[in-house]
N, C-alpha and C positions, 0 to 999 in steps of 0.2 A: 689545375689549369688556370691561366691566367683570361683577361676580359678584354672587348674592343670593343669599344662605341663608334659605331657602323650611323649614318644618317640614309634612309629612302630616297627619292625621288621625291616626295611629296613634305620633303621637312621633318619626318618622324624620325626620333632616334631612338637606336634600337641599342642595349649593350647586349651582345652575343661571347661566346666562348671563344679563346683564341685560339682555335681548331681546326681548319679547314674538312674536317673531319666530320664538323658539327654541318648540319644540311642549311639552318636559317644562316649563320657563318658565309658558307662558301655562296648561296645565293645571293646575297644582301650585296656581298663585294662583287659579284657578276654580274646580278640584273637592277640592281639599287632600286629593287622592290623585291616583293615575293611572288613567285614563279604561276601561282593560280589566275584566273583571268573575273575572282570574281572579287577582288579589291576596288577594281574599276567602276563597275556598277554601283560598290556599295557607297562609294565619292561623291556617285551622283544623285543617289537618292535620299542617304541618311538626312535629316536636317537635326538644326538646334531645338533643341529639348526632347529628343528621342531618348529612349528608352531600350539599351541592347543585352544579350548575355552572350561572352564567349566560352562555350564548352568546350573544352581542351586548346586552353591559351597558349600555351608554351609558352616560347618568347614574345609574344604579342603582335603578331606581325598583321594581326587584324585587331585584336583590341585595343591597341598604342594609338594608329588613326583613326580606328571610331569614336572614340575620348573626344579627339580633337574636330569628328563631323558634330559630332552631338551637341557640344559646347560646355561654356559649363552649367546651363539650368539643365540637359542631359545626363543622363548617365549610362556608365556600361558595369556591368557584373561580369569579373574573369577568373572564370574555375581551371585552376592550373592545382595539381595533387603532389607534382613529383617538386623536393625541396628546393633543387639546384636551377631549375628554370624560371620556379616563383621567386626567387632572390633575386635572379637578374631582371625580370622583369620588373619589380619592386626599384629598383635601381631603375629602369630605363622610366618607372611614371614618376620617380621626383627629376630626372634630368627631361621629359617634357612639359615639366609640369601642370601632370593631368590629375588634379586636385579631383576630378568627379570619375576616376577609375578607382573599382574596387576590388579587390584582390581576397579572391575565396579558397581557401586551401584545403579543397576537396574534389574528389570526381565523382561524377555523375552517371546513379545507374538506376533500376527499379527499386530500390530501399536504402530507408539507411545503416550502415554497417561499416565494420572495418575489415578492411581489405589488403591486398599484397599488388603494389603496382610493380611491374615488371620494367626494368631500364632498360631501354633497347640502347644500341651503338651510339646514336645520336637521338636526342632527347623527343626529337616526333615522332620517334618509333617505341614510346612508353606505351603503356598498356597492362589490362587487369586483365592479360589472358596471359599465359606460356609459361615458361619458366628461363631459370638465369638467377641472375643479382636481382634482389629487389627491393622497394622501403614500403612500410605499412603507411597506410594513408586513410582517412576518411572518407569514405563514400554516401551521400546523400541522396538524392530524389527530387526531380523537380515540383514534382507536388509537397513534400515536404518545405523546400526553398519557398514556397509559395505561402505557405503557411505561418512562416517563421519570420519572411521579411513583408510579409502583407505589400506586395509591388503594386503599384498602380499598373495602367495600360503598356503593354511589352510590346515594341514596337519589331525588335527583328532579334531572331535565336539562329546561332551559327554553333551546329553539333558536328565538332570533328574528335574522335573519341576513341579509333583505334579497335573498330569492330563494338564498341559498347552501344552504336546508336536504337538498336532497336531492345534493349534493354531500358536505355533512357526513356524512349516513347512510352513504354508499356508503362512507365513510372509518372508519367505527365497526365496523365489522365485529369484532374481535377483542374492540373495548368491550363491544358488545351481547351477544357469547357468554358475557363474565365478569360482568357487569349485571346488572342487572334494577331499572332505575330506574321512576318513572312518568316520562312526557317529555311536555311541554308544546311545541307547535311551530307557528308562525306559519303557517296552512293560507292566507292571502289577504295580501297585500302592494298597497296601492293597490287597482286594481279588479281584480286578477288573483287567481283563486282555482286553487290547485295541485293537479288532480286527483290527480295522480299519489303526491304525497309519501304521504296513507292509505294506499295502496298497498304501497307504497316499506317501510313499518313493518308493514302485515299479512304482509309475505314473508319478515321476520323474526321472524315469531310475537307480534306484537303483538298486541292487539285495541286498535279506538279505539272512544274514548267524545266524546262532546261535555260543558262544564259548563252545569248549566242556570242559567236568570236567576235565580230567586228563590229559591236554598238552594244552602249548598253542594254537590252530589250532581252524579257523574259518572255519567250514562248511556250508554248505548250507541248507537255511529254506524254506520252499515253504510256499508260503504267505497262510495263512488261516488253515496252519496246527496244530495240535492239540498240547503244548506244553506241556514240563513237568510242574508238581505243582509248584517248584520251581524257574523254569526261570523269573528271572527279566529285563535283559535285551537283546536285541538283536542288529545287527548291520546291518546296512548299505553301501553300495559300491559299488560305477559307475565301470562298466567293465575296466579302465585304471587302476585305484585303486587295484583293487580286482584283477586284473594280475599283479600287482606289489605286491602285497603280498603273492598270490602264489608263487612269484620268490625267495622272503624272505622265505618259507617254513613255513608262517604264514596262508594262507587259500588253501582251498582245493576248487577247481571252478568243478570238475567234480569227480563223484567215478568210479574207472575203476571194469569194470567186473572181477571177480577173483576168483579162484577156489585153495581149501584145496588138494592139488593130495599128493603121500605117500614121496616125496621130502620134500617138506614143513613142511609135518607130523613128517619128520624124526627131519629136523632142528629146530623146536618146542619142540620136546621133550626134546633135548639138551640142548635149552636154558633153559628151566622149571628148567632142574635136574642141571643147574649149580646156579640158586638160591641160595643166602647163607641158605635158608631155607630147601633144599629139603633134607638134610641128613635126618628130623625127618621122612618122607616117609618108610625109612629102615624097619620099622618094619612091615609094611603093607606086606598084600601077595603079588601085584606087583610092589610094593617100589612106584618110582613115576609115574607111569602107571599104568592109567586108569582104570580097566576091562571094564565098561559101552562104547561100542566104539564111541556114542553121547559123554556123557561125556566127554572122549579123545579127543574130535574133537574141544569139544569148548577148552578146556585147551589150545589143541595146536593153534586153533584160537586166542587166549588172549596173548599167547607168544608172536606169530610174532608181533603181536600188538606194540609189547616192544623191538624190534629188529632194530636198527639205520641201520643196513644194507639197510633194506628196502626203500622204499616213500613215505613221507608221504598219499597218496594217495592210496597205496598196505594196510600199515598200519590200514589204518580207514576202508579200507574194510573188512578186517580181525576182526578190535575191532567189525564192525555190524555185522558181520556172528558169532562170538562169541557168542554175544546176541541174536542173532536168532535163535542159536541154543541151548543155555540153559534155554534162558527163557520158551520156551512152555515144557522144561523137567520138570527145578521146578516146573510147576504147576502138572505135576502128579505123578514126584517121587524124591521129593526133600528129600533132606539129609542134614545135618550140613553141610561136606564140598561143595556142592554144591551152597547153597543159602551163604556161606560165599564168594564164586567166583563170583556167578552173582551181588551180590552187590558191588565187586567191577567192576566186568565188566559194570555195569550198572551204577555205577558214574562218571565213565572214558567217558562213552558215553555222559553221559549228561541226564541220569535218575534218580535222584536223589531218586524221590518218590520211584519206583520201589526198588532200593535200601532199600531204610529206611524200606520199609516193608520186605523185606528179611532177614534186621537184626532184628524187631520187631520177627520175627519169630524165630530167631537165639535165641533171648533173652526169648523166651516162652517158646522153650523149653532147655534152660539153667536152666528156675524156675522150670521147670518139673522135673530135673535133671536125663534126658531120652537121652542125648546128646552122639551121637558116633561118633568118627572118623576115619573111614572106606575104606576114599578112601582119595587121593593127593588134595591138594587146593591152593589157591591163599587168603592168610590173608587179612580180608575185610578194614584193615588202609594200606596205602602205606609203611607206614615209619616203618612196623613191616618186609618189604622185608629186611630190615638191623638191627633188632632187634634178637640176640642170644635167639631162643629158652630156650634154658641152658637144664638141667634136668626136665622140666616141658614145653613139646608144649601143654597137653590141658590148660594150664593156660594160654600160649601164644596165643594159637587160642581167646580165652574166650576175656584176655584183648584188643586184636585187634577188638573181633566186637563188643563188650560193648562199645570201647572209638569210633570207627567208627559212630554210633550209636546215639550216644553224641551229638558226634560236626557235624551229617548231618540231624538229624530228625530236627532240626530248623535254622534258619541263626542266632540265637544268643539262652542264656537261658534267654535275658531279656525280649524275647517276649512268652515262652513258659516254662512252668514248666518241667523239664527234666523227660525224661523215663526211667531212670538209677538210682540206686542208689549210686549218687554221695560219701556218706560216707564211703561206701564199696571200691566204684571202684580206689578212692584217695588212699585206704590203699596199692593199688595191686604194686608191685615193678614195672612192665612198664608202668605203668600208666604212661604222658604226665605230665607236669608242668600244663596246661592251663585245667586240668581237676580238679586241687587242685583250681585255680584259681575261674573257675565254682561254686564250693561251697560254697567258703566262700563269692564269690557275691551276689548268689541267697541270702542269710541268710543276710547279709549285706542290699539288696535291699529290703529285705523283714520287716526291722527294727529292726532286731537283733541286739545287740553290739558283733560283734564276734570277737576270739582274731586268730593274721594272725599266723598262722602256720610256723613255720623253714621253710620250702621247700621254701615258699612268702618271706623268708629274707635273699635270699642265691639268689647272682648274676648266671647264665646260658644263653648259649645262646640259647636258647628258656622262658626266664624270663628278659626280658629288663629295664622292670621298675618297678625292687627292689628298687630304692631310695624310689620312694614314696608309696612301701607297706611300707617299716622299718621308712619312718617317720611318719607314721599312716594318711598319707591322703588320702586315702581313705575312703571316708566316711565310718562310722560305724563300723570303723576297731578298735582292739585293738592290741598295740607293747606292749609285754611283757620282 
């Protein structure tokens, strides 16, 4: 199988398989990043001369930019076992030239041994469990690692590992006593969600938080609690830690009590109506208030949400009283603009599912074409907060939760057939670049010869890698 050197959104270049087949492949050219939501966070907190390990690097699609957060007085350690993905990866750290990534050719479990890694389809579905094809690989121990490379202070452990993480743990013992990293650790592999691994970490004096959707901000997860469909991974942090990122305005260690009184209400509404959006309000009988005073109350809850004035701590209390107070409305009197605010209210929280069904509903009755817009809202895509209505908001409402909708019912469209009609929505003038992109994938992936569209051959800064739509490498692509 031949190779593509694919670039992020953030400058990283990744070489990948030239596979569509391959899951970092077909992502990389769709979302021109990786599909999890916890890269974003880690942009914002990693600094220079940190100190990281990636457990189960693969293609590097977090190690490649941590290299480059850390600097070079930092370093990263990336444990990649299976041969074919650590070559390209080796490849993609001299074309970034990330001189302080270090490349370990081993997997990590409770001891060390040699083992049989199993190759799954696409190379993030390897693993030391199942059977198939397989290569024998070395397996190690983080306490051994600890021993052998004598590390100074380890700033942040990212274990994604294909069901091995609580084998790892049991193996970190010695680590975790000289440690005190934050740890990032894949809680759901496929449909199976790991009760136990929260656990596993609260017994070594962890506490876990979950990240939420819309801000970087680590909150708190109480072990055994029910998560969203979507969460894949959670984290990790000894009390020293976990108050040093609350200082960095990265985690939230307690929620303070807080109440909506008519101050708050008043400074809500202002922010709302100063929106670049809320002109379209005007025509409404009370422009951009409410009538419903529930409904008001979450609006003005979701505002403060978005208010830098505030703490983060004031904030997140507000984004869950938003939620608390709109979701048990939509279930008995939902409206277009309503279930277009709780989905985004409810993505910002960190409910994803909740969302996608809010726009599933959005879109139902879009097909119904029974669709009113009656009262003030919040556009269920963020990045419609800065998109010119123009002469048309219900086109603008429409394209906001159709493309929301898109890019949040799945972590990719190469694991799900999309609930959109892509050929339609690509025609729509706000439609996204990455939603033309979507298309001509799925069709591509699906064994079409499709030919790339102008939009795929025209450089933007949300289209990074036009070189290699217009030189037709993408598989199945044709340049016209």
């Amino acid at each position: 199988m031949g190779q593509l050197s694919l670039r992020m959104a953030d400058g990283t270049h990744v070489v990948v398989p030239s596979s569509l087949e391959a899951i970092t492949t077909y992502v990389i050219l769709e979302q021109e990043k990786w599909f999890e939501k916890e890269p974003a966070f880690l942009s914002n907190w990693l600094k220079p001369g940190m100190t990281a390990l990636d457990i189960g690097a693969n293609l590097g699609v977090y190690s490649l930019p941590m290299a480059r957060m850390v600097g070079p007085e930092g370093r990263v350690f990336a444990y990649e076992p299976a041969s074919e993905p650590r070559r390209l990866l080796a490849l993609s750290k001299a074309k970034n030239g990330a001189a302080n990534l270090h490349l370990v050719d081993a997997a990590l479990s409770d001891s060390v041994r040699d083992g049989r890694l199993v190759l799954g389809a696409s190379s993030e579905l390897n693993s030391l469990d199942g059977d198939g094809p397989a290569e024998t690989v070395r397996i190690t121990s983080l306490d051994s690692e600890q021993s052998l490379r004598n590390w100074g202070p380890i700033d942040f452990v990212k274990i994604d590992a294909e069901g091995e993480e609580e084998r790892i743990l049991a193996g970190a013992t010695a680590f975790f006593s000289e440690h005190s990293p934050l740890v990032m650790f894949e809680v759901k592999a496929g449909a199976s969600q790991n009760d136990r691994l929260p656990s596993a970490f609260a017994d070594k004096g962890f506490c876990i938080y979950r990240l939420l959707g819309g801000a970087p901000l680590l909150v708190p997860a109480q072990t055994g609690e029910p998560l969203d469909a979507y969460e894949l991974n959670l984290f990790a942090a000894k009390p020293g830690r976990a108050a040093a990122l609350a200082r960095d305005g990265m985690l939230i260690e307690t929620i303070p009590q807080w109440d909506l009184d008519d101050a708050a209400r008043g400074k809500a509404q202002a922010l709302f109506e100063a929106q670049p959006f809320a002109p379209i309000f005007a025509a409404l009988s009370g422009g951009a208030i409410a009538d419903d005073p529930v409904y008001r109350d979450a609006l003005a809850c979701y505002a403060l949400w978005h208010s830098p004035e505030l703490a983060w701590p004031v904030r997140y209390a507000a984004l869950k009283r938003a939620y608390a107070t709109l979701e048990p409305l939509c279930r008995t009197h939902a409206s277009m603009p309503r279930l277009s605010t709780l989905a985004r209210i409810a993505s910002d929280l960190g409910h994803r599912n909740v969302a996608v069904n809010a726009l599933r509903l959005v879109a139902d009755v879009l097909k119904g074409g029974k669709g009113r817009i009656m009262e003030p809202f919040w556009p269920a895509r963020p990045r419609f907060d800065h998109v010119a209505p123009g002469t048309d908001p219900v086109g603008w409402f429409v394209a906001a939760a159709l493309e929301q909708l898109e890019l949040s019912a799945s972590y990719s469209s190469c694991f799900a057939a999309s609930g959109v009609d892509l050929d339609w929505l690509a025609k729509q003038p706000l439609a996204c670049t990455e939603i033309e992109r979507r298309r001509i994938l799925q069709h591509a992936r699906a064994g079409q010869k499709v030919a790339v569209p102008s939009r795929l051959l025209s450089a933007a800064s949300d289209h990074v890698n036009v070189k290699a739509w217009r030189a037709g490498a993408v598989p199945n692509t044709i340049v016209r």
